[in-house]
C-alpha positions, 0 to 999 in steps of 0.5 A: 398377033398375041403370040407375036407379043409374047414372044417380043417380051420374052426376047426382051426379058432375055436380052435384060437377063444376060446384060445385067448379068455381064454387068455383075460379072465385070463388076465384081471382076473390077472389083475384085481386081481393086481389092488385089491392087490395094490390099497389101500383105499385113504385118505381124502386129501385137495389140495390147487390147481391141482398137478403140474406133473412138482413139485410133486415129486414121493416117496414110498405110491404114488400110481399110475393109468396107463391105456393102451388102444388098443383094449381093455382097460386094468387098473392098480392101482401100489402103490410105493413100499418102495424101491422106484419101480412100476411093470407093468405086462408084463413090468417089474420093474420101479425104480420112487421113487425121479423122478417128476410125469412128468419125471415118466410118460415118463419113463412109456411110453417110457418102455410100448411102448418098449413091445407093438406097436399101444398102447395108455398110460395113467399115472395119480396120484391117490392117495398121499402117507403119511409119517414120518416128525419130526419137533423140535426147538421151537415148542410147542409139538416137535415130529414126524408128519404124513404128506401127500406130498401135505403138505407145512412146515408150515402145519407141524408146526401146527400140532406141535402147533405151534412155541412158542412166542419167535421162529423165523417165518423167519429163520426156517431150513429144512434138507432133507435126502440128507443133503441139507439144505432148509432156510423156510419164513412161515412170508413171506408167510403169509403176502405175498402169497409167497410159494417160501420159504415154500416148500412142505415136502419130507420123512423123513424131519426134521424142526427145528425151531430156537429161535429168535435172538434179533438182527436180526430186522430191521423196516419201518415207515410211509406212508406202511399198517402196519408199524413196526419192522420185523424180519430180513432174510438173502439178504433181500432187500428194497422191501421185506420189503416193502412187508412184511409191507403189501405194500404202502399206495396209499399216499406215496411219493417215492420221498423221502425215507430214510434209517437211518443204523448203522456205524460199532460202532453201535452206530452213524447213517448215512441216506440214501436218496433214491428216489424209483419212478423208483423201482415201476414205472419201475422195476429198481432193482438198487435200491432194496437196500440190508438191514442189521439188524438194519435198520430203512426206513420212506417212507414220505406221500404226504401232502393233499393228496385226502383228501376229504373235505367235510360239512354235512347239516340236517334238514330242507333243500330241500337236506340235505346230505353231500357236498363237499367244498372247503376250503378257498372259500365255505361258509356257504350260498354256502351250504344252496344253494347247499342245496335248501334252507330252507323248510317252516318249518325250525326254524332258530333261533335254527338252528346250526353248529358244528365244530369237537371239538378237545380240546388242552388238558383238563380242569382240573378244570372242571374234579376236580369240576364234582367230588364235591357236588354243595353244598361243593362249593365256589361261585366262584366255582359254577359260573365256573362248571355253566358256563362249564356245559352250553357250548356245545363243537364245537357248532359255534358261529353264529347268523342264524338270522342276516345272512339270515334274517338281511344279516350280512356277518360277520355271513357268516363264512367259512366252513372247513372239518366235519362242521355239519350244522343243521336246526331244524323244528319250534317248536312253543312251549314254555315250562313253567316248575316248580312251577305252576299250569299246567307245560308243553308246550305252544303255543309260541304267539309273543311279549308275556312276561313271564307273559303270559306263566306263567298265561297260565300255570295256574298261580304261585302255593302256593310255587312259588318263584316268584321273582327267575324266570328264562329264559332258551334260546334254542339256547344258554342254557343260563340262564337269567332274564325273558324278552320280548325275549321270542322265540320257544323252550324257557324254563321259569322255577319257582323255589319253596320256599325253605322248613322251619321248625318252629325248625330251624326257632326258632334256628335261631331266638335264635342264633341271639337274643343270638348274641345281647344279647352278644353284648350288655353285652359287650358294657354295660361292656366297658362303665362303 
């Protein structure tokens, strides 16, 4: 009898055994035949960051994983239904559309956990759902546009081509199909970051994107990034259009800030004073001062301020580089010293200095003369563009020489900032150069004349013009009779004969014997 017992509890267990194990098996062969049915195939989707389960808002297409896990894990993939529900096998039916994915995946929980105890759940988002938005106004190609709901407005409006030059970038209207109305700031975005006021888009969307209006302007001058007019939108205040402005410069003075408005004529002006320190120092939001189109706020700039002045010194010097001054007390000995000095290879005779070169305006007479042949000009004229064409613009008026070897203090000048100091190596050459035998450079040997150049040079050649010789002096350009002044890098240039044929030497020879001839039968007739 006890075996008999025994033996019916074993049948029993066994019997249990392979029902509950059928049952799992066409369970999880149900299910995993939902999951096939619903799942469909995602989409290539770029996210600007993670989805925000307290932002993102569910609708139709959105397609959902939620994974309940006891003793076995059990998956499913349920795509948002057009009207807006989910069906959770063994559940039932969940109305989600319009809910955030936060508020969805408590109601999955609390609604799971009413059918099953001990259970754990898990409600994710797997895919985003694609919809319909129409985006008209002034636009280039107004139409309707699929778009995913991770997309912004201003998303949208690029695949409309986006708005033409004359449409609005601030004042952009966005209608939702609970007839709300939404004001869209794609400019704001782009110069700020700000997505406040470029939302996310929602099925069925309309944008519409209006022309400008050329009223709605107002601007910002001075010490701001980028200065100018701005479109207005509406409530806009004193810092957002310091904002879209790109921020202040690190040179502004908020001490003293003026906002020049309109009076009710729109015609006479009034200046508003304002003293903005406590709006960036302290957040004191009283003076965020509301602006109204036609607006115009100069921020002023601190004079001096950080500007970093500073010379710089190349060449021949120990450290040749850039130095920092101070105007008004460095002078040009403070910065061969700060410099090390001079290395023994330094020519000071043709050392120099250029000042930043800022004419007042142009030499008019110098441009109109550059324009014609040297031959078509007056003496005068020549003597002036000769003159012009010699000067080297900023190039200082300083005599190294007398300073560092004469000590004349009358040469140790102020520095002033962006003075370029240069310290040229000796050349220790002088070039001798036209109408002689063997033109090119020479050893420069002190004390020697031009004579001796010139003769070292080979001599005068057969065309030379020997009595126009010149001295070009290399530290001024200047063009002189040769002298004993003759120094490294100097140029002594022998100019050739100009060329004579005998016709025109003939020519002239008969123009002036005809001029006598006339002169006397004139002479001869008057005295008869």
């Amino acid at each position: 009898m006890r075996a008999k017992l025994i033996l019916s509890l074993l049948l029993l267990t066994s019997i249990y055994s392979l029902t509950f194990a059928q049952y799992r098996m066409e369970t999880l062969y149900r299910d995993t035949l939902i999951s096939r049915q619903t799942e469909l195939p995602a989409g290539e989707q770029t996210l600007e960051q993670a989805i925000d389960p307290k932002e993102y808002i569910i609708g139709p297409g959105d397609l959902l994983s939620i994974v309940l896990w006891d003793e076995f894990q059990t998956n499913y993939s349920l795509r948002v239904a057009p009207e807006g529900t989910i069906l959770i096998p063994g559940v039932g039916t969940l109305f989600v559309s319009g809910k955030r994915l936060e508020e969805v995946k408590l109601l999955v929980k609390e609604e799971v956990l009413k059918k099953y105890k001990n259970i754990e759940v898990t409600v994710s988002l797997l895919n985003l759902r694609k919809f319909k938005v129409s985006v008209t106004g002034a636009v280039v190609n107004p139409g309707v546009y699929s778009a995913y709901a991770n997309e912004r407005v201003s998303e949208i409006i690029q695949k409309a081509g986006r708005g033409l030059p004359n449409s609005t970038s601030r004042n952009i209207i966005l209608k939702r199909n609970d007839r709300s109305q939404k004001k869209i700031d794609i400019l704001r975005f782009l110069k700020t970051g700000n997505n406040e006021r470029n939302l996310y888009v929602l099925d069925g969307d309309i944008i519409y994107v209006p022309l400008k209006d050329t009223a709605m302007y107002y601007g910002i001058y001075g010490a701001v990034k980028d200065p100018g007019e701005y479109e207005y939108s509406e409530d806009d205040s004193l810092l957002d259009l310091i904002n879209l402005a790109g921020g202040l410069e690190p040179n502004a003075d908020l001490s003293s800030t003026e906002i020049v408005r309109f009076a009710s004529d729109n015609k006479n002006t009034r200046t508003l004073n304002e003293d903005l320190t406590s709006l960036f120092t302290a957040g004191n939001r009283e003076k965020n001062i509301p602006l109204i189109p036609g607006d115009r706020v100069f921020i002023r700039s601190v004079p001096d301020f950080k500007e970093k002045k500073q010379v710089g010194i190349n060449g021949e010097v120990l450290y040749p580089g850039i130095y920092a001054i101070e105007e008004g007390k460095t002078r040009l000995l403070d910065l061969i010293s700060l410099a090390g000095g001079f290395t023994e290879e330094a020519s000071i005779e043709e050392a120099e200095m250029i000042r930043e070169y800022i004419p007042a305006k142009p030499d008019l007479e110098y441009e109109r003369l550059k324009k014609i042949p040297v031959a078509d000009m007056k003496s005068y004229e020549y003597e002036y563009f000769k003159t012009k064409s010699r000067e080297r613009p900023g190039r200082a008026s300083i005599d190294f020489v007398k300073l560092f070897k004469g000590g004349d203090p009358e040469e140790n000048i102020l520095l002033i900032d962006k003075d370029e100091v240069f310290i040229p190596r000796k050349s220790l050459v002088v070039k001798v150069t036209g109408s002689v035998v063997n033109p090119g450079f020479l050893s420069y040997e002190p004390g020697k004349d031009y004579s001796y150049y010139i003769k070292k040079a080979g001599g005068f050649s057969w065309r030379a013009s020997t009595g126009k010789v010149k001295l070009i002096k290399s530290t001024t350009g200047e063009w002189k009779k040769p002298d004993r002044s003759i120094e490294p890098g100097d140029v002594i240039w022998v100019p050739e004969k100009p060329e004579k044929s005998f016709l025109s030497t003939f020519k002239d020879v008969m123009t002036v014997i005809s001029s006598a001839a006339t002169l006397y039968l004139v002479i001869n007739n008057a005295t008869k």
